[in-house]
C-alpha positions in Angstrom: 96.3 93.2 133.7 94.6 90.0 133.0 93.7 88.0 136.5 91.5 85.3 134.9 89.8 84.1 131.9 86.8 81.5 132.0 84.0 80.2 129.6 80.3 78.7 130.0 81.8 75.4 129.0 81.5 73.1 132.1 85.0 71.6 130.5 86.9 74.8 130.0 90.0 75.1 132.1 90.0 78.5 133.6 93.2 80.2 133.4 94.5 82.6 136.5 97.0 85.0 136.0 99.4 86.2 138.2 101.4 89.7 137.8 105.3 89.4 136.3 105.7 86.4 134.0 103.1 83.5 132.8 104.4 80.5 130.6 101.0 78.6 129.5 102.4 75.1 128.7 101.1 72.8 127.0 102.9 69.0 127.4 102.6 65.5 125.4 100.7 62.9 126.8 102.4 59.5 127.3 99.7 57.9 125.0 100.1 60.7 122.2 101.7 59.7 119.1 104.3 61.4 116.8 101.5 62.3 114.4 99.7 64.1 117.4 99.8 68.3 117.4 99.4 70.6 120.0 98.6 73.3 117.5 95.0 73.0 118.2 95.2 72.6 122.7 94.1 76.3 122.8 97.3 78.3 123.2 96.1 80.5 120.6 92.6 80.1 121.3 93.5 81.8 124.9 94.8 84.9 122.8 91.5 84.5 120.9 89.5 84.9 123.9 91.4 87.9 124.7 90.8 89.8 122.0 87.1 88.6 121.7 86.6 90.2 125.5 88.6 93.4 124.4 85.8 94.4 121.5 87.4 92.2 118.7 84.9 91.3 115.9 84.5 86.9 115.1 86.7 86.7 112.1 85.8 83.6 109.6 88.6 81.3 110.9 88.0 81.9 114.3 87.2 79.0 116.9 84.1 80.4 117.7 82.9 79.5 114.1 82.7 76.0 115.5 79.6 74.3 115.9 80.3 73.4 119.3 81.3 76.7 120.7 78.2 78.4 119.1 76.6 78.2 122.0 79.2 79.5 124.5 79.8 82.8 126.1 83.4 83.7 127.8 84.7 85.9 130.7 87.7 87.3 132.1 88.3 89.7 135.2 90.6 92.4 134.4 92.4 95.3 135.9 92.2 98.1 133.2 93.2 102.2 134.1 93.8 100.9 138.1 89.7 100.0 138.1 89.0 96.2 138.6 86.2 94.4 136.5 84.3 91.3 135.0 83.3 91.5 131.2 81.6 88.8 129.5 80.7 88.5 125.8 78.4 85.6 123.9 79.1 84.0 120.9 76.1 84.3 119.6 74.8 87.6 120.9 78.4 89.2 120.0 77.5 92.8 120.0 77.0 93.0 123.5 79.3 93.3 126.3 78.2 92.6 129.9 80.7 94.3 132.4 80.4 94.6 136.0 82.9 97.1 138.2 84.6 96.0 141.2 84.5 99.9 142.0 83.7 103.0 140.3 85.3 103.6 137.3 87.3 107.0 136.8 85.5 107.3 133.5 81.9 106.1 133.1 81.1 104.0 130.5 77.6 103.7 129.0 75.4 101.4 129.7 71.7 100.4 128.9 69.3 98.1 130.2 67.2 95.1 128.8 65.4 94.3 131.0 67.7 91.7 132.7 71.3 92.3 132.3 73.4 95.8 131.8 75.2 95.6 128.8 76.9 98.3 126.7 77.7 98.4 122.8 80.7 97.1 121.5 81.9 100.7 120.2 81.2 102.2 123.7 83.5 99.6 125.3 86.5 99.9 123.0 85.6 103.9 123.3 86.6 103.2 127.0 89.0 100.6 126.5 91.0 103.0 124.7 90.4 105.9 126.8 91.3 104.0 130.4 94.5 102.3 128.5 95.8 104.8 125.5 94.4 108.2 126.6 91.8 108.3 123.5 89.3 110.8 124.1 85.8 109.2 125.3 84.1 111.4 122.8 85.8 111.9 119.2 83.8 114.6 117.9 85.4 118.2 118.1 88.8 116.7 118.7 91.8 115.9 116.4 90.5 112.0 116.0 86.9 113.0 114.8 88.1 112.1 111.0 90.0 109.7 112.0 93.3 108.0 113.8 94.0 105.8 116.5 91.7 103.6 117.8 92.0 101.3 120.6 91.5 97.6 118.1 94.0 99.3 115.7 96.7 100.0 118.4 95.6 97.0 121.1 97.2 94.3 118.4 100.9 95.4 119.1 100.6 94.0 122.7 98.9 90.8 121.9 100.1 89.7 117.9 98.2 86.8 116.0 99.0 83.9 114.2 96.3 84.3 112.1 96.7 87.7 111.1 99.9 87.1 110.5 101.0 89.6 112.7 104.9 87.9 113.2 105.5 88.7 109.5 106.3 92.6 109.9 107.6 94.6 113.5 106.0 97.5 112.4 102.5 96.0 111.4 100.5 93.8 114.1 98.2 92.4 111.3 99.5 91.7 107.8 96.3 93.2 106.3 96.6 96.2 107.7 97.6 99.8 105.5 101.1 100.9 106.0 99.7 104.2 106.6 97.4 102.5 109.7 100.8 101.5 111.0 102.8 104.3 110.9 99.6 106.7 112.8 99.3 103.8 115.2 103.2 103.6 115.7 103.4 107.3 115.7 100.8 107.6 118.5 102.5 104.9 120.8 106.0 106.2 120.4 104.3 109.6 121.6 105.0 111.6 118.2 102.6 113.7 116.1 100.6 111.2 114.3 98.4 114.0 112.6 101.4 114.2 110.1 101.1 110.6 109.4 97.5 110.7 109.0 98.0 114.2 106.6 100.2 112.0 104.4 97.3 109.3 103.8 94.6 112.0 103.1 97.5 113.7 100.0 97.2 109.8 99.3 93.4 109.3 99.0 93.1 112.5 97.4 95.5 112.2 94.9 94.1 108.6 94.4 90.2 110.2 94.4 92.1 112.3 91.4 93.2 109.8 89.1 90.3 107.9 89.3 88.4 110.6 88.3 90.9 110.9 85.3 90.0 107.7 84.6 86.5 108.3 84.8 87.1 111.0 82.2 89.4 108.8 79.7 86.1 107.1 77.9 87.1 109.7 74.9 90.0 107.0 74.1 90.9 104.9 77.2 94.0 103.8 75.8 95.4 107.4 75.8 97.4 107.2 79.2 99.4 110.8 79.0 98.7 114.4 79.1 100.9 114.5 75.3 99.0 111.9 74.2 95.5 112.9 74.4 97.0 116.6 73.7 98.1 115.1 70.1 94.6 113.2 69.9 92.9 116.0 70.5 94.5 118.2 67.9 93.9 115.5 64.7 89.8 115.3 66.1 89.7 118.9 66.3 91.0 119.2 62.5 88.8 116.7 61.3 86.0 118.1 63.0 87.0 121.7 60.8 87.8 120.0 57.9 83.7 118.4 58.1 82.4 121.5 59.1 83.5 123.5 56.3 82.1 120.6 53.9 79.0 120.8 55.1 79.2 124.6 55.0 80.2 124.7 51.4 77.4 121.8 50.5 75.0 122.9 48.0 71.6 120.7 48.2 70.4 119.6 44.7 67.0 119.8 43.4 65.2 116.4 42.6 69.0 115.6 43.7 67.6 111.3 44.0 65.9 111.6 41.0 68.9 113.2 38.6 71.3 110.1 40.2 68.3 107.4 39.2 68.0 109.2 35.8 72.0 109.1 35.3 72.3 105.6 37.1 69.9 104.3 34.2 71.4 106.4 31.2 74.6 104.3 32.5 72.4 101.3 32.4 71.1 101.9 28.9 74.6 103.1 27.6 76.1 99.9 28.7 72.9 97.8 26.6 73.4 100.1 23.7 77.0 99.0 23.8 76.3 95.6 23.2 73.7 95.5 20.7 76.3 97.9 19.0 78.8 95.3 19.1 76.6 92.7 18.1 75.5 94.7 15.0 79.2 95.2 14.0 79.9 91.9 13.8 77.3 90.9 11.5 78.8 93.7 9.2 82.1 92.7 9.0 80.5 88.8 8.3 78.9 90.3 5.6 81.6 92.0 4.2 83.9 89.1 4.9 81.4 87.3 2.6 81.2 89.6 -0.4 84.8 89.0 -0.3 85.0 85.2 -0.4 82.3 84.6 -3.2 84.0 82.9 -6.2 82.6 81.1 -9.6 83.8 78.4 -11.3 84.3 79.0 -15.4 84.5 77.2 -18.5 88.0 78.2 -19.1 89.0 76.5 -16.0 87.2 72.8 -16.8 89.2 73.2 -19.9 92.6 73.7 -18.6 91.8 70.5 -16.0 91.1 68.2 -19.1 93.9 69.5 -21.3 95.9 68.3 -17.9 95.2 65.1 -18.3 95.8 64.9 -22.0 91.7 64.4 -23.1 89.8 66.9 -25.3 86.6 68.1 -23.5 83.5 66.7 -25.2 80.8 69.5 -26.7 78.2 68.2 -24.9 79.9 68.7 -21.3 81.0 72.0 -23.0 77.3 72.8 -23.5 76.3 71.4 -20.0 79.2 73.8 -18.0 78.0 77.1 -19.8 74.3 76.5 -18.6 75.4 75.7 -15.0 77.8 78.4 -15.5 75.3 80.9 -16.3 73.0 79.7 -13.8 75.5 80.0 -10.9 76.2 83.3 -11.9 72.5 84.2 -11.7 72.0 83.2 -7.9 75.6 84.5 -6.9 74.1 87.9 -8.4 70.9 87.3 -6.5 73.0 86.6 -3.0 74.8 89.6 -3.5 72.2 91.9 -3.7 70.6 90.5 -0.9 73.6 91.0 1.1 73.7 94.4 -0.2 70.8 95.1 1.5 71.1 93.3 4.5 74.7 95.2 4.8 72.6 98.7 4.2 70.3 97.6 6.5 72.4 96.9 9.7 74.8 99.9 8.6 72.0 102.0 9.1 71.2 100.6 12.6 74.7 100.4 13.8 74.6 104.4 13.0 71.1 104.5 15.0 72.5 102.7 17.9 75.6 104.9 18.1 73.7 107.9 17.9 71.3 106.5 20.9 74.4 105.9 23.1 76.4 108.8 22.8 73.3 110.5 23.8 72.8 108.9 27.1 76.2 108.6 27.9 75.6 112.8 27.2 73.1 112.9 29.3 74.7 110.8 31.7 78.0 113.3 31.6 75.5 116.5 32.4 74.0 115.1 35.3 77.1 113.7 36.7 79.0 117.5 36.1 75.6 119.4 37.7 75.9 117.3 40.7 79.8 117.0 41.4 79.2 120.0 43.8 75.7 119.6 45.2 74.5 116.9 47.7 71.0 115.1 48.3 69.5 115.6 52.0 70.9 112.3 52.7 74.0 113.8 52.6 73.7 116.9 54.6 71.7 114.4 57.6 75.4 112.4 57.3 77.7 114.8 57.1 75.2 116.6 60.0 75.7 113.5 62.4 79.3 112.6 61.4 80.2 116.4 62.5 78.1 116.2 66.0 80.2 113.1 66.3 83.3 114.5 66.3 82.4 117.5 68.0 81.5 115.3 71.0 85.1 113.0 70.4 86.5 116.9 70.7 84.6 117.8 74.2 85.5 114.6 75.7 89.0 114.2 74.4 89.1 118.4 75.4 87.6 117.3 79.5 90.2 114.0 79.3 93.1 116.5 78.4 91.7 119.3 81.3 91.6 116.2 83.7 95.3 114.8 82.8 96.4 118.4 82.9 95.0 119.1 86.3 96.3 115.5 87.5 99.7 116.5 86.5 99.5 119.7 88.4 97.7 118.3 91.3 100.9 115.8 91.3 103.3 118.2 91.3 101.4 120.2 93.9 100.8 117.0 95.8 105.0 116.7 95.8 105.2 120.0 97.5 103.0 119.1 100.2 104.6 115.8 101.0 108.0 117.7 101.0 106.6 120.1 103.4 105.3 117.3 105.5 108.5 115.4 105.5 109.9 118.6 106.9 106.7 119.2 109.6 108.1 115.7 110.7 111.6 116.3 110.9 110.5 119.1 112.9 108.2 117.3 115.1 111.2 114.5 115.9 113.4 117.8 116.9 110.6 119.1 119.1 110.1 115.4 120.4 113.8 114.5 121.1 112.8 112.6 124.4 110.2 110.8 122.8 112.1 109.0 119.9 115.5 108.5 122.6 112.6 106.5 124.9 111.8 105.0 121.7 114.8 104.3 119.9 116.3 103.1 123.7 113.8 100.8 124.5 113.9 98.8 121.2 118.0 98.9 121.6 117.5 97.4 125.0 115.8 94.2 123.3 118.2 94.3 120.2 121.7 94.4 122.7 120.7 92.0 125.2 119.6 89.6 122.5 122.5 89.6 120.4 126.5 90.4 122.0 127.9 89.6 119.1 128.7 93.4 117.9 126.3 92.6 114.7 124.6 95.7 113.3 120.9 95.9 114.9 118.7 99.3 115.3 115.7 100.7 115.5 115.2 104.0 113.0 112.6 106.6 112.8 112.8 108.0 109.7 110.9 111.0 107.9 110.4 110.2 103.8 108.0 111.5 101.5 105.6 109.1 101.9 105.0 109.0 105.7 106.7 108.0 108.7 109.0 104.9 108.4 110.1 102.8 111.7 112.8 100.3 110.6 113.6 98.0 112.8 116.6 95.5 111.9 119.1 93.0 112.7 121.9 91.8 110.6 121.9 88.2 109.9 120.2 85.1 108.0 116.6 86.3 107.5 115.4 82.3 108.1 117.2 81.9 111.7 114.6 83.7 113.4 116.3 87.0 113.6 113.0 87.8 111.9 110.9 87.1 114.8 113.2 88.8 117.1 112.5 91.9 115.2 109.1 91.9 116.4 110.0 90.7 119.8 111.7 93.7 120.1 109.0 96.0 118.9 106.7 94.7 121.0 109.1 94.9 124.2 109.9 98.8 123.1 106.7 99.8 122.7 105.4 98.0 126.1 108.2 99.4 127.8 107.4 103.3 126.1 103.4 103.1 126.7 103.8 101.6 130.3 105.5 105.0 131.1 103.9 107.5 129.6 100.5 106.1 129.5 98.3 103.4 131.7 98.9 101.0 128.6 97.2 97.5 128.9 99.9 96.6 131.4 100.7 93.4 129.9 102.3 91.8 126.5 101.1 88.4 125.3 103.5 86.5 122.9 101.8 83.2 121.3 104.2 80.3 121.3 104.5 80.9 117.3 106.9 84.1 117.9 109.6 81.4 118.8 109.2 79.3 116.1 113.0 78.7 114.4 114.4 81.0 117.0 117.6 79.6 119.1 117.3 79.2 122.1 119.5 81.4 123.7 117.6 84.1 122.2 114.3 82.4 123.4 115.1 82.2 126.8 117.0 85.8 126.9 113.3 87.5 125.3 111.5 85.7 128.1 113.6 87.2 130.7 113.6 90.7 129.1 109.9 90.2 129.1 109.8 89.4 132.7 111.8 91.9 134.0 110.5 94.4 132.2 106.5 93.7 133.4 108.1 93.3 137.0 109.4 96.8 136.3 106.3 97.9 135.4 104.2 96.2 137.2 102.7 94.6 134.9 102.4 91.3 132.6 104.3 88.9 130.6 102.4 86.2 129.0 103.9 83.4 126.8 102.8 80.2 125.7 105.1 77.5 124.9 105.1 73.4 123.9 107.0 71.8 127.4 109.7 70.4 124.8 110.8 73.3 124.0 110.7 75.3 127.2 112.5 72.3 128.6 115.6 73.0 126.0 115.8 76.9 127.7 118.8 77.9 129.5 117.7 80.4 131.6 120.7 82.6 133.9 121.4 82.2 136.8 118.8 82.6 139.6 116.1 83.6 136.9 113.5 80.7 138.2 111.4 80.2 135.2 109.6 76.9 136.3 108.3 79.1 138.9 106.4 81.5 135.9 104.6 78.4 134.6 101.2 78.5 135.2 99.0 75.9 137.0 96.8 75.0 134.3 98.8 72.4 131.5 97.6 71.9 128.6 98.7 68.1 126.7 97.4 66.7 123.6 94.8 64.1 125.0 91.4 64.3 124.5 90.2 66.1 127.1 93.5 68.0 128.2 92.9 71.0 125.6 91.8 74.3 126.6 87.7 73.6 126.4 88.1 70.0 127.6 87.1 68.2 124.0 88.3 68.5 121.0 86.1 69.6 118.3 86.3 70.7 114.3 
C-alpha cells in the first residue's frame, strides 16, 4: 500500500493515501481559459514518482529531465510484504535508494554505508521488491530464474500502466515496447501458470533466430541465393566449371620460347600484311603498262589522203613529203617507248613474283607457328588458368558451407516445429494440471467484463496454448473507438489484482491514470471505479485513480456508493501554482 508520497520541493503538494479507493482530482480554476490543460498538473507525474521510488530507471521524456526538478529528490512511505517503510531516491544520484524500516523486515535487504546515509543498490531493492510483493527468489542463481524470467519492473507495470509507454494500447502488454514473449512469461507468472514453457518458447526463438543469422553470415558465396535449391543448383554449375578448368590446365602443354614464337608470328602477320600492299601496288603499275601497249596508235599517210580526197582537194607533194618524214619519225620514238615499257613491264613482273614469293613465306611461317602453338600455352597462361581455378574452387567451398548451413537451417526448422508442438502440448498439460489457476483467472477477468457490460454482448478472457507461446486474449464485442478498448485493459488489470492479491502479497494496490477513461462512457467509468473499490476493500488493499473534476462530476455512481467521499484532500487546478510541484516548469 501507498500511505504518502512527498518531494524536497518546498512547493510540492504531498499526497496521503488512504486504504480502499483514492480519486486524485484535478479542477479548473475560475481564471483558466479554454486554451488551459490539465495534462501537465501532475496526475501522471504522481504515477511517475511511483515508479521512480519502486526501482524504475529516468526515461528521456520523463519530468525529471526538467531543469527544475534536477535538483530534487522524492519520498513515499509504503507498506510492502505487511513491513512498513520510507524510501527516498535523488534525481541526480539515481542509483541509490535510501530506505528506512518502521520494523524489521521478514527479508533483509542489503545495505551499505557511505559514510552518512544507508543506501542500497537499485538491483538489490527491486531484488526485494519483488521478493516481499511477487514471491521472486532474493537470490536468482541456482534457481529456475537464474537465465532469466520474471522480474519485479517487468511484472510491477500491470498494476500501475503509463501513458507514456503506451501501456492502454494492449491488455496483455503494460508497455507497448515490450516483447510479446516478456508478456506472456510475465502474464504466465501472475496468473500462477508455468511460465518456464513460455520462456522455453523464446529461447527455440532466439536460437532459431541465432541460426539464420548465421546462414546469413554464410551467404557471402552469392547473397542473393535465398533457398536450400537454389544455392544447391549454384553449386552444381561452379562445381563443373571448376572441373571443366581443371582438366584444361591438366591437359596444358607449356611452349618453349612460347612469347617469343607469338612476337615472331605476330610480325610475320605484320610483314604479310606490308607485302600485300606493295604487291598490289606493283600490279597495278603492270596492268597500266599493259593498258598502254594497248592504246599506242600512229597516224599514216594513207589516212591524210583519204581526209583530203574528202573534201574534194588533191594533196600537194610537198605535204606528201612532209607527212612521210613525221611519219617515219613518230614511228621511231613509238618503237623507242615500247621497248622501254617492255622493260619496265619485265622489270616490275619480276618483282611482283619476288614479293609474292616473300609473302607466302611469312604467311608459311606464320601458319607453323600458329599450328605448333594451338595446343601449348605460355606461363602466362598456366599463372591464369592457376588463379581462375583457385577462384572457383573457393566459389565451390563457400557456395558448398552456404548449402550445409541452408540445409541444417531447414532441418533445425523442422526440428524447431517439433519442439514447439511438444511445447504447445507441455502447456496444454500444464492448464489441465492448473485447472484452479486459469478458473481464478479466467473468473476474475469475467467479473470486470459482466458487470461492465449487461447487454448479453460476447466478452471473454481466453488462455490459449499455440505454437508460438502462450496467448491471453482478452475481448469485448463492439466499436473498437468507443472505449471498449480501454475497458479491455481495465479488466486485465482488475483480474490480475484480484488473482495476485490472493495467492501472493501483490503490491496491494492498482493505480489507473485518468487517460484509461479517455472516450469511455460513463456508465462504464463510474461501474470500473466501483469494481475497483470494492475489490481493494476486499482485499484490503488500494484503488487509485486520477480524474479531471469535469468528468468525475458527469459519474453516476449506484446507490449508496459515496464516491465524493474517495476524493482525496489534495486538488489539483490548472493555475499557476495549483499543479503537483507548485510551479509550472518546461
Amino acid at each position: 500500500m501507498i500511505h504518502e508520497i512527498g518531494s524536497s520541493i518546498p512547493t510540492f503538494r504531498t499526497l496521503t493515501f488512504r486504504a480502499g479507493l483514492n480519486i486524485l482530482l484535478a479542477d479548473q480554476s475560475s481564471e483558466a481559459t479554454d486554451k488551459d490543460s490539465r495534462n501537465s498538473l501532475g496526475k501522471s507525474s504522481m504515477l511517475e514518482i511511483v515508479h521512480f521510488l519502486l526501482g524504475s530507471s529516468i526515461s528521456a521524456d520523463s519530468p525529471f529531465k526538467a531543469k527544475a526538478l534536477r535538483a530534487s529528490s522524492y519520498w513515499g512511505r509504503f507498506t510492502i510484504g505487511g513491513t512498513r517503510l520510507r524510501v527516498e531516491r535523488r534525481v541526480h544520484s539515481p542509483d541509490k535508494v535510501f530506505v528506512s524500516f518502521e520494523s524489521p523486515p521478514a527479508k533483509r535487504l542489503m545495505q551499505e554505508d557511505d559514510l552518512l546515509d544507508p543506501y542500497t543498490s537499485i538491483k538489490d531493492w527491486t531484488a526485494w521488491l519483488g521478493n516481499q510483493i511477487f514471491d521472486l527468489p532474493l537470490i536468482r542463481e541456482g534457481t529456475d530464474f537464474e537465465n532469466g524470467g520474471p522480474s519485479f519492473r517487468s511484472l510491477f507495470g500491470y498494476f500501475a500502466r503509463r501513458r507514456s509507454d503506451q501501456g492502454f494500447i494492449d491488455p496483455v502488454k503494460y508497455a507497448n515496447a515490450i516483447p510479446d514473449n516478456d508478456a506472456q512469461v510475465a502474464l504466465c507468472y501472475l496468473f500462477g501458470l508455468d511460465w518456464t514453457i513460455a520462456r522455453a518458447f523464446e529461447e527455440l526463438k532466439q536460437t532459431q533466430k541465432n541460426l539464420a543469422s548465421e546462414v546469413r553470415s554464410k551467404g557471402r558465396a552469392n547473397p542473393e541465393l535465398k533457398t536450400l535449391a537454389a544455392v544447391t543448383a549454384e553449386h552444381l554449375v561452379i562445381e563443373q566449371r571448376a572441373s571443366i578448368q581443371r582438366d584444361a590446365l591438366s591437359n596444358l602443354q607449356v611452349a618453349e620460347h612460347y612469347d617469343e614464337l607469338v612476337n615472331e608470328s605476330a610480325a610475320a602477320k605484320r610483314e604479310a600484311e606490308t607485302l600485300s600492299l606493295s604487291l598490289a601496288e606493283v600490279t597495278n603499275v603492270i596492268n597500266h603498262i599493259e593498258a598502254s601497249f594497248n592504246s599506242e596508235t600512229t597516224a599514216s599517210l594513207a589516212d591524210v589522203e583519204k581526209l583530203y580526197q574528202a573534201v574534194g582537194f588533191q594533196l600537194p607533194e610537198s605535204a606528201r613529203r612532209g607527212i612521210e618524214r613525221v611519219e617515219a619519225f613518230h614511228e621511231s620514238v613509238i618503237s623507242n617507248r615500247r621497248h622501254h615499257l617492255s622493260e619496265e613491264l619485265n622489270r616490275n613482273i619480276q618483282r611482283r613474283d619476288k614479293l609474292e614469293g616473300e609473302r607466302r613465306a611469312q604467311t608459311k611461317r606464320r601458319t607453323e607457328i600458329l599450328s605448333y602453338l594451338s595446343d601449348k600455352g605460355a606461363f602466362s597462361d598456366l599463372g591464369v588458368m592457376q588463379r581462375r581455378l583457385a577462384e572457383l574452387d573457393a566459389k565451390v567451398a563457400s557456395l558448398a558451407a552456404q548449402k550445409d548451413a541452408l540445409q541444417e537451417l531447414e532441418d533445425s526448422k523442422s526440428q524447431n516445429r517439433i519442439s514447439r508442438i511438444k511445447l504447445k502440448g507441455r502447456f496444454e498439460a500444464d492448464m489441465g494440471e492448473r485447472k484452479l489457476a486459469v478458473r481464478a483467472a479466467i473468473l476474475a477477468v469475467d467479473d470486470a467484463l459482466n458487470a461492465l457490460y449487461t447487454d448479453g454482448r460476447q466478452k471473454f478472457l481466453r488462455i490459449e496454448s499455440t505454437e508460438t507461446g502462450p496467448k491471453f486474449i482478452i475481448w469485448i464485442a463492439g466499436d473498437r473507438s468507443g472505449g471498449i478498448a480501454n475497458m479491455e485493459v481495465f479488466s486485465m488489470d482488475y483480474g490480475l489484482y484480484k488473482v495476485v492479491s490472493g495467492k501472493m502479497n501483490g503490491p496491494r494496490f492498482l493505480v489507473h491514470d485518468s487517460h484509461l477513461f479517455d472516450g469511455v462512457d460513463p456508465r462504464q467509468t463510474s461501474t470500473a471505479i466501483e469494481l475497483g473499490s470494492n475489490l481493494a476493500d476486499k482485499v484490503g488493499g488500494q484503488y487509485i485513480v486520477t480524474l479531471n473534476s469535469d468528468k468525475f462530476d458527469k459519474l453516476a455512481f449506484s446507490q449508496g456508493f459515496d464516491a465524493l467521499s474517495k476524493v482525496m484532500p489534495v486538488r489539483l487546478e490548472d493555475s499557476e501554482t495549483g499543479g503537483l510541484f507548485g510551479f509550472r516548469f518546461e
